[in-house]
N, C-alpha and C positions, 0 to 999 in steps of 0.2 A: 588534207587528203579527203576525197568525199568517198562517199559509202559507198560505191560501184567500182572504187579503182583497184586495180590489180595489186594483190601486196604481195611481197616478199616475206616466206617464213621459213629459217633453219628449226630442222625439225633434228632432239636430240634424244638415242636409244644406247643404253650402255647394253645394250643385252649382246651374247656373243650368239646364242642358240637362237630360236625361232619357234615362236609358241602364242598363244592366244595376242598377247598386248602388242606382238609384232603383227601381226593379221590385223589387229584392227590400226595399226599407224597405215601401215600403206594403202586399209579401205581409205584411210584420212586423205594421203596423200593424193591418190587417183582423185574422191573427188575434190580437192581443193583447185588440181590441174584442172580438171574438168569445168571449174568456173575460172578459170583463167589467170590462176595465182600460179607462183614459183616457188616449187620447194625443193627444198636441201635436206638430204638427211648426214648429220652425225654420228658414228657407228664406227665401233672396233676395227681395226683392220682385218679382214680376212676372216669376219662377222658370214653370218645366213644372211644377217639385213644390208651389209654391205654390196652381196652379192644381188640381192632381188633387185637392190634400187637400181643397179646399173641395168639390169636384167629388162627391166622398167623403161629406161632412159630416164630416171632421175639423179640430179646432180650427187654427188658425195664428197666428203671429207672423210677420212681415215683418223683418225685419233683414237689411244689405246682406253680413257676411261678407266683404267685398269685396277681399282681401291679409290677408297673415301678419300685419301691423304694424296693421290698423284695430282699433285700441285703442275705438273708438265703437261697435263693432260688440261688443265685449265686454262694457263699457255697459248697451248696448242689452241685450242676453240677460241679465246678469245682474238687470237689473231685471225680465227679463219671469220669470225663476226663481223671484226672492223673490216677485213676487207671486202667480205661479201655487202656490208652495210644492210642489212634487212631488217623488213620494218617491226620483225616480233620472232621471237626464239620460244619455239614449243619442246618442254621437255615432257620424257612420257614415261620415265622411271625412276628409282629410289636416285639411282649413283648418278644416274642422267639430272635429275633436280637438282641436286646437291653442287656437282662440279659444273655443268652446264650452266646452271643457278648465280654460281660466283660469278665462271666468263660473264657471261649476260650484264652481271650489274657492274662489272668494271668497264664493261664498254656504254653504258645508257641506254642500253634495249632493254625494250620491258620485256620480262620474259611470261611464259603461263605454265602449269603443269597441269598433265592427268593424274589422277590418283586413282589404283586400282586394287588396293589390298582391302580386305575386310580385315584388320586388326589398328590397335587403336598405335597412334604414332604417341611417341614419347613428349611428356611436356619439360625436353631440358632447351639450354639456349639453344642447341641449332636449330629445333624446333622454329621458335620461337625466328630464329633470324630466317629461315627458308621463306616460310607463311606472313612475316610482317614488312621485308624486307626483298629479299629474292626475287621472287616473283607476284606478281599484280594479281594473277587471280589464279584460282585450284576447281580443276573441274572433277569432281567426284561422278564415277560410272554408275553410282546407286544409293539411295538413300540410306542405306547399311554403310555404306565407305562414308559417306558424310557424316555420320554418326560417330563412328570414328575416329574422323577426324576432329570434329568436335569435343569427344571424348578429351582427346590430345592437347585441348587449349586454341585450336584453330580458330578465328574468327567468321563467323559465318556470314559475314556480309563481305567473304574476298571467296564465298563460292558459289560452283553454280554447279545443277546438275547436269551430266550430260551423259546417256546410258551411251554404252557397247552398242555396236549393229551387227547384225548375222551377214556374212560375204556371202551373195546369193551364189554362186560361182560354186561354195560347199555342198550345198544340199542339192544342186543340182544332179538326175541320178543319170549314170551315162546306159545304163542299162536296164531291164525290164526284172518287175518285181520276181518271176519267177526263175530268171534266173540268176538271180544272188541266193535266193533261199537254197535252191537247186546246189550253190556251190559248197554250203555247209551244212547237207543234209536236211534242211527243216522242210518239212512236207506242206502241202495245200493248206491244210486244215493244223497244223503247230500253231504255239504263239510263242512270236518272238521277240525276248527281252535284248533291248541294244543299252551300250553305253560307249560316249568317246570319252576318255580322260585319259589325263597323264596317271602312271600305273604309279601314284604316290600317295604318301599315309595319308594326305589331308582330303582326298578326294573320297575316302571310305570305302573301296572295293571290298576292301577287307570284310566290311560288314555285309555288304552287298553278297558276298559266298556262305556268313553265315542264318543271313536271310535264306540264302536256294535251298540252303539244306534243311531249316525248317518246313519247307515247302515240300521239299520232298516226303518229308513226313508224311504231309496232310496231305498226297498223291497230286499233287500239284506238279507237273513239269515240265515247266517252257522252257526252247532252246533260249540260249543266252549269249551273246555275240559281246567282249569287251577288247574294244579297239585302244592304243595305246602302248605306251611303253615308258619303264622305268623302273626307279629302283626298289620297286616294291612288287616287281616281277617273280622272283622267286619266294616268297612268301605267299603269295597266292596261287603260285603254280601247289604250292605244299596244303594250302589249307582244299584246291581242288580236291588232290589224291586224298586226303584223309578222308573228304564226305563223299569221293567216289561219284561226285558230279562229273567226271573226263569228260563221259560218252556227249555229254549238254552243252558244259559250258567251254568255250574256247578263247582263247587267249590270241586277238588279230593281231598284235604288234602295232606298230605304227603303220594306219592307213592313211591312201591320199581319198581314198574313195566313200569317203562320208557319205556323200550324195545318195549314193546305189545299199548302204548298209540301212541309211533312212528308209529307202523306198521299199526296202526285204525286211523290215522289223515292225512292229505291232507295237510294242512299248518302248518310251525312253526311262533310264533310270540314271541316275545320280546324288548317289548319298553320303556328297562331302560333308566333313565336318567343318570347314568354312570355305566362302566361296563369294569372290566380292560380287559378282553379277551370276555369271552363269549362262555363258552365250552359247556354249554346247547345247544346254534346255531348249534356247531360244530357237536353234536352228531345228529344235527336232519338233516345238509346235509349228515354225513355220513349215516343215515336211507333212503335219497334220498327223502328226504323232501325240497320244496322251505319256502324261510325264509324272513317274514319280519322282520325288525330288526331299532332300533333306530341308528342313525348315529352317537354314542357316541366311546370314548374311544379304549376299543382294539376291539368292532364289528366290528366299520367301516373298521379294518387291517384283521377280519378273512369274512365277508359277505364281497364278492367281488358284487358290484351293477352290474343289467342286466347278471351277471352269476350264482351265488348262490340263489341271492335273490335281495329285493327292500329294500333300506334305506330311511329311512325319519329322519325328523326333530325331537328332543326329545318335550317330550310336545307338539305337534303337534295333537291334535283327529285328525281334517279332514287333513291333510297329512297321518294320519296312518289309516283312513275310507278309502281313495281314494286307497293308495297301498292295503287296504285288499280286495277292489272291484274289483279292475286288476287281483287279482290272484284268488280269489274265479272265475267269473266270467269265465275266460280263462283255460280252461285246456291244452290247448298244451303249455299258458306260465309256470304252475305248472309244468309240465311235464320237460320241459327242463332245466327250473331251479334247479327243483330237479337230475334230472341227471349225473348235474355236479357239485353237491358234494361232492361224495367220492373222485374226481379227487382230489377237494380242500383242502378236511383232508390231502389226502396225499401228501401234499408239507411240511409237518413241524408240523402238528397235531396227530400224531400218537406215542401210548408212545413206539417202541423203540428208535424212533425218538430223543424225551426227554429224553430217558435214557442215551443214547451216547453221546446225546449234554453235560448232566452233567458231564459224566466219563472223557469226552475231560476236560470241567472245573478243576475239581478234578488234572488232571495227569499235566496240566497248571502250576493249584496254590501250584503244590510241588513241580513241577521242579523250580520253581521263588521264592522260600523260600530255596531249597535247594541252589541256587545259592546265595541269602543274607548271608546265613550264612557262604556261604565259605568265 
């Protein structure tokens, strides 16, 4: 096959919901069509991703995925492999590797994964048969996940890095900065603190409310706009009312309109306590937002410190009150920080960025299987 020709890739997602690593498969997908490959996605029935891919016009298979152990589910895909015959199976999650992983090597397609957790994977045999076995190579989203992975026993010459890219399509704002401030109250002259995250323990909101209320102390008080939803909604609607932040901070739920909350905010924040990349970050420097950020995982590789933004400590309130004082406070430091941003998407955050890094992948892992089987 030579390195211009069109391939065929089933692409495998056991997710049922729709959340970052889903956003970034079908950035994948769009551009791999866009150079003129054919993809298939694998996906739950009656999935979010089942639905976008048709939504799309890309191919699908239904298969349940549904546990480590549904041997029927393996079945399932490796029938839909042989019959589809393509030239490379990309899985993009734990259960997606694992069962995808098997189909794959029962039918003699090489398969690949992304790897997107920043925690360390376990060094037992499945370990050990996924990464030696399974699949041909592991594309880690951050030097933090490859770390990791390594951590885990993984051999480092079956990876390669390949970061997240920001969906420009998110941060695009449909409407004019003043009036989103206009819709939540924040005046001309406010500063406004943003965050998107899912509303869950590991992302730190929690500490992020007890950062405001230090702030409040020291008479510091920017609106605070936290986009999201989840199960850790009611814990922070409580620790609100206790510091009496209501009148400030508010609680969007889940938004579509990232774009226009970028364009009406002043600061990004995000003080997960682990966090394998951090594309949220990423979308709010390319908005030209400065970024505070917890010094976890893949943020501290994408928030460059003193140039995008301020890192602190995880669990840290006053580490993360003191950086929101500097930036709130300073507007030439907002300014500059924000500015050099977009410079910093574009080193390796941009999807076609991502999509070439993978086709390089792809056209790799068949020349090195074409050559075994000679």
């Amino acid at each position: 096959m030579s390195n211009t020709a069109p391939l065929v890739v089933v692409h495998v997602d056991a997710e049922r919901g729709y959340s970052g690593g889903e956003v970034q498969v079908f950035l994948l997908l769009e551009g791999l069509r866009a150079r003129g490959h054919r993809c298939v996605l694998v996906s739950p029935p009656g999935s979010r991703s089942e639905a976008e891919a048709r939504t799309r016009g890309f191919e699908t298979i239904a298969v349940p995925l549904s546990n480590d152990l549904d041997l029927r589910s393996v079945i399932a895909l490796r029938r839909g492999i042989e019959r589809l015959a393509p030239d490379l199976v990309h899985l993009h999650t734990g259960r997606a590797t694992w069962l995808g992983g098997l189909a794959a090597w029962r039918t003699g397609v090489p398969a690949i994964t992304t790897r997107r957790m920043d925690r360390r994977v376990s060094r037992g045999p499945r370990t050990q048969l996924i990464y030696r076995t399974l699949v041909r190579r592991v594309a880690a989203i951050s030097p933090a996940v490859a770390r990791c992975l390594t951590e885990g026993g993984v051999d480092r010459a079956c990876m390669t890095l390949v970061p997240d890219a920001i969906d420009p399509d998110r941060i695009r704002p449909r409407r004019v900065r003043e009036a989103v401030r206009a819709e939540f109250g924040a005046g001309r002259d406010d500063v406004v603190v943003v965050s998107a995250a899912a509303l869950v323990l590991r992302k730190g909101l929690d500490v992020l409310i007890e950062a405001l209320a230090r702030l409040d102390l020291r008479g510091v008080r920017p609106h605070v706009w936290l986009a999201g939803d989840g199960e850790e909604r009611a814990d922070l609607e409580r620790r609100i009312r206790e510091h009496s932040l209501g009148s400030r901070v508010r609680l969007l739920g889940r938004r579509e309109d990232v774009g226009d909350l970028l364009v009406g905010a002043d600061v990004f924040v995000l003080p997960a306590r682990r966090e394998g990349l951090g594309v949220a970050a990423l979308e709010a420097m390319a908005a030209r937002l400065p970024v505070v950020a917890s010094r976890v995982g893949g943020l501290a590789d994408a928030v460059v410190e003193g140039r995008t933004g301020l890192l602190v400590p995880p669990d840290d309130a006053d580490a993360l009150a003191s950086a929101l004082e500097r930036v709130v406070r300073d507007p030439a430091l907002r300014a500059r920080l924000g500015a050099a941003g977009p410079e910093r998407v574009g080193e390796g955050f941009l999807p076609e960025q991502m999509v070439i890094a993978y086709e390089r992948i792809y056209r790799e892992v068949l020349a090195e299987t074409a050559v075994t089987r000679a």
